[in-house]
Every structure is written in C-alpha cells, then in structure tokens.
C-alpha positions in Angstrom: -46.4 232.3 82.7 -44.3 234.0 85.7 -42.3 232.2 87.3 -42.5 232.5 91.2 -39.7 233.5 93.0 -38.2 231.3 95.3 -38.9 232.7 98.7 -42.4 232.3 97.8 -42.0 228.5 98.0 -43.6 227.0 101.2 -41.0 226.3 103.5 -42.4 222.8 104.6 -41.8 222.2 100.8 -38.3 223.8 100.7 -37.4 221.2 103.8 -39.1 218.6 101.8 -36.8 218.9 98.6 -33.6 219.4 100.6 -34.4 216.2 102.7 -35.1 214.5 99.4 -31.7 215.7 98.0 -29.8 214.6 101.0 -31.7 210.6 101.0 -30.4 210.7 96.8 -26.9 211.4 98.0 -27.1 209.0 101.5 -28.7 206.4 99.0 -26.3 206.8 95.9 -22.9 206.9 98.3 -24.2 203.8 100.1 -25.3 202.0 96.6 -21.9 202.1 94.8 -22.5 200.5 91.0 -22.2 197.0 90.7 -18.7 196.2 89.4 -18.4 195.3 85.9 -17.8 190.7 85.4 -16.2 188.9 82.5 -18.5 186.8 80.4 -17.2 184.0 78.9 -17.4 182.7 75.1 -20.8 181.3 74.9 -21.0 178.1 73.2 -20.4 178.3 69.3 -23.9 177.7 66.8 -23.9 174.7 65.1 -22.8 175.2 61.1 -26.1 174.7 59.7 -27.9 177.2 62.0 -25.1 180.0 60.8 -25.6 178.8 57.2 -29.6 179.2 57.3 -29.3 182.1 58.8 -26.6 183.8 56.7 -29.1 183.6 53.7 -26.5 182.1 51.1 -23.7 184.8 52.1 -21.3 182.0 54.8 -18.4 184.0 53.9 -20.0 187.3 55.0 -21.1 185.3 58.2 -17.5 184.1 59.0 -16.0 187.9 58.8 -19.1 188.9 61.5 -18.3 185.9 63.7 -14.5 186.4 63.8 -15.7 190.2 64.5 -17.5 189.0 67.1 -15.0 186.6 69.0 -12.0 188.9 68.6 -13.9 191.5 70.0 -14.7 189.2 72.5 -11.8 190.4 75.3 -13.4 194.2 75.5 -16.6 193.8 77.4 -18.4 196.9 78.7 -16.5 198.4 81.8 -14.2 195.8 81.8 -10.8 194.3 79.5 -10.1 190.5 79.3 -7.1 188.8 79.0 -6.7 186.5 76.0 -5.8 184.1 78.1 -9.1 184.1 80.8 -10.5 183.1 77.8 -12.1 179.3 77.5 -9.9 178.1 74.7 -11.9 174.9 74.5 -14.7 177.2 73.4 -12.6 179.3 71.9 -11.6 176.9 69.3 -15.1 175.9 68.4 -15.6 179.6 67.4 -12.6 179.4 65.1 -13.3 175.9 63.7 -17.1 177.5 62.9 -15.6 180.5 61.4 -13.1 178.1 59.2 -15.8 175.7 58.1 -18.1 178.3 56.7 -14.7 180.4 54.8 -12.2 177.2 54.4 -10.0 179.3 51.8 -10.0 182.2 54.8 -6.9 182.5 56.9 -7.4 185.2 59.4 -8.5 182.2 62.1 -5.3 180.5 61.3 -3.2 183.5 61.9 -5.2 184.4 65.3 -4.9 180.9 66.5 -1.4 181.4 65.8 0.0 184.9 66.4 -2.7 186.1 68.7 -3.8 183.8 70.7 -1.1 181.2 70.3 1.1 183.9 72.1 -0.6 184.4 75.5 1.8 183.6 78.4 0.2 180.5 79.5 1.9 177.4 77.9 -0.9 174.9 78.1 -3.1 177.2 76.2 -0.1 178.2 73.9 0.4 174.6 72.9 -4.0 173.9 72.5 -3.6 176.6 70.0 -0.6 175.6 68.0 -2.2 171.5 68.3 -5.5 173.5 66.6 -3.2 174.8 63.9 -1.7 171.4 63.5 -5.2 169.7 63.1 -6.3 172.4 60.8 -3.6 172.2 58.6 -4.4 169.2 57.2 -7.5 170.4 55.4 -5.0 172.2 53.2 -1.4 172.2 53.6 -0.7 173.8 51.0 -2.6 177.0 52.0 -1.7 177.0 55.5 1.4 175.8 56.2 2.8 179.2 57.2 0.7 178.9 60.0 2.2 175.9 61.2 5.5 177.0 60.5 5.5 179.6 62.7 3.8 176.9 65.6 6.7 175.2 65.1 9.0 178.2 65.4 7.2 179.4 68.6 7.1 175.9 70.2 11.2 175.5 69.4 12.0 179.0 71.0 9.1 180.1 73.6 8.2 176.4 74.8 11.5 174.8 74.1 9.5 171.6 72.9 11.8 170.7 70.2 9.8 167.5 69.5 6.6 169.7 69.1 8.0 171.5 66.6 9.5 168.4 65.0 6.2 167.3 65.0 4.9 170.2 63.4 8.0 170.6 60.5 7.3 167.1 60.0 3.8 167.9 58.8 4.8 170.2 56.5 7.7 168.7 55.2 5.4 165.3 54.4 2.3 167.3 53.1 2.8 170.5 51.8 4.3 169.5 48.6 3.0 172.7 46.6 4.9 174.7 44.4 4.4 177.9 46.3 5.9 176.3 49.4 9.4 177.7 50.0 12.3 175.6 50.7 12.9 177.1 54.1 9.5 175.3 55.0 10.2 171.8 54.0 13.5 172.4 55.5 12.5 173.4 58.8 12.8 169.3 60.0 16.2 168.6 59.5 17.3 171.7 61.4 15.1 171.2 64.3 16.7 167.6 64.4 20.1 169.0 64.7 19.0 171.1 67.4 17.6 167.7 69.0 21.4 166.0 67.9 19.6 163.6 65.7 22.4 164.0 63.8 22.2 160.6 61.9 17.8 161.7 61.2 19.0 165.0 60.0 21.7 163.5 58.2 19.5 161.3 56.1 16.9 163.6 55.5 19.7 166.3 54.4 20.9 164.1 52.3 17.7 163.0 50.3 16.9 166.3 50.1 19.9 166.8 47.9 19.7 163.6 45.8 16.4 164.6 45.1 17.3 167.2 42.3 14.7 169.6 44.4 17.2 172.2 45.3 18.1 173.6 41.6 19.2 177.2 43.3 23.2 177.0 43.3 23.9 179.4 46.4 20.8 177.1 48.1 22.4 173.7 47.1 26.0 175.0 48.2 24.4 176.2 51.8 23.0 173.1 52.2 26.3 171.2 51.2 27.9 173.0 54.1 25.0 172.2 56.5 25.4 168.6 55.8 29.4 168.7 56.4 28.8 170.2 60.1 26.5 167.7 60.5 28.7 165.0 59.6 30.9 166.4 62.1 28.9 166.7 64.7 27.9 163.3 64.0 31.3 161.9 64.2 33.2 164.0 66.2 36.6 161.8 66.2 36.5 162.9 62.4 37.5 166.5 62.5 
C-alpha cells in the first residue's frame, strides 16, 4: 500500500488533529498527576490465618512477612520515614513474624537497631519496651538485643533507670552459658552511673563471692571496680 503524502490530507482534517493536539497539551498541563500518599501498616493477620495459608512452611512465611514490613517505608513515588510509621501496628507485624519463627532474630535486631533508632524518643522507647517484653520468651537467645536497648536508652535517652531496668532482666534471666560476663554485668555499672553506690556495691560484691568470675585479669578488673566504688561510696575514706 502507498502511503499518501501529507499535503493530500484534507485540511479540515489537518485543523482537526492540530486542535486535538493542542486540547491533549491544554488538558495534560492543567491535569498535573496526582501526588504520590503514604499508606500506613495495615493491620497484621491473625497467626492462624498466616499458618493455614503458609501450607506447613511458618518459617518461610515469617522471612516473606519481615520482607514485606521492611519494605514497608518505599512506597511507589514516594519514601517514608521509619518513624511516620504506626508503631503500635508496627509491633503486631513483628510479634506475628516472631511467633511463627520464635528461634528467628532478625525482628529483634530491627526492633532494636532499626527502628529502635529513629529520632523520636517515644517511639524509641515502645521499641526497646517490645524488646524487653520479647526477651522473656528466651533470654538466653536474645539478650543481646536487650543489651543494646539498654545501651541506647543509657546514652541516646539518658534514662538510666530504663536501662537498669533492662540490665536487670538480663542479669536475673539470662543465666546461659553462652552469655558473656559483660551482659550480666551491665547492672552494676549502670548503678554507678545512677550513684547507687551501696546497690552496685552489693551486687559487685556477690558477683565475686560467687566463684563465677574464674578469668584472673576479669576477677582483678572487677576488684578494682569495686575499690572506686567504695570510694565513691565513702568519700571521707580516700
């Protein structure tokens, strides 16, 4: 087939396209594209209905879900703040993801180092109270995480009795081999900070009775810790 050439287009129709052409480019300048909005978390699934529907594999199912939710912040057109983010909602997702993988620890480690660090200290603190309450399932596996919730909420919040609270925990319930000495020590140095001297003092010094510390250059540390407490404890000593 030959194609026509163009002067052998009607001119009613030539003015007919170009007036088209010109009402697409009025219409499309005066119609700018609706600006991208955040979404919200949707509420969480209830555990049976992700277990059903997992067919057997939950563990699979929790790696999709924390996917999903840490994905959560990059919406088309548009990036979200962790901490726009509903964090009541947000801790569903991570309690879901934890009861369908409880030996998993990437949740724990979000809760903590992700989203525990957003610069918004109420939300800070409903993290690190998450970890807290999570921790108890099994201290012995996920005490680190609480650690560092204690670490963060000494240093960035400056709630010492927060992170008392928090070294407290693990001193009383993580009792596993595998938990350093560092960890269960974490209390009695927070309580100096506090100048609980005579607390830290008696703690210290159980600590050493207790035939725990076998490590010689750990015992003779901790020997010196407990003399500057004593002096700081009775200062009319020195």
């Amino acid at each position: 087939m030959r194609e026509r050439q163009l002067s052998a287009v009607p001119k009613p129709a030539l003015c007919l396209l170009a007036l088209a052409f010109v009402a697409q480019t009025v219409w499309h300048f005066s119609h700018p594209p609706h600006p991208a909005s955040a979404e919200n978390l949707p509420p969480a699934p209830s555990l049976s209905s992700v277990r059903l529907a997992s067919f057997g594999e939950p563990i699979g199912a929790a790696k999709l879900l924390m996917l999903y939710v840490q994905a959560f912040d990059n919406q088309p057109g548009i990036s979200i703040p962790f901490r726009r983010l509903d964090f009541g909602l947000l801790q569903k997702w991570l309690t879901l993801v934890l009861q369908l993988d409880p030996p998993g620890q990437y949740p724990l480690f979000a809760a903590s180092r992700i989203y525990g660090e957003v610069p918004d200290p109420a939300k800070q603190r409903a993290m690190y109270d998450f970890v807290y309450q999570q921790f108890f399932v099994d201290p012995n596996h996920r005490w680190q995480w609480l650690a560092n919730a204690a670490v963060m909420s000494k240093h960035h919040l400056h709630d010492l009795p927060r992170a008392r609270l928090y070294a407290q925990a693990i001193r009383q319930y993580a009792t596993g081999k595998d938990v350093p000495s560092w960890a269960k020590q974490m209390e009695i140095f927070i309580l100096e900070d506090m100048n609980e001297y005579d607390s830290a003092r008696v703690l210290l010094g159980g600590l050493l009775r207790s035939g725990q510390i076998t490590d010689p250059h750990e015992m003779r540390f901790l020997e010196e810790r407990m003399a500057k407490i004593e002096a700081k404890a009775n200062p009319a000593l020195k």
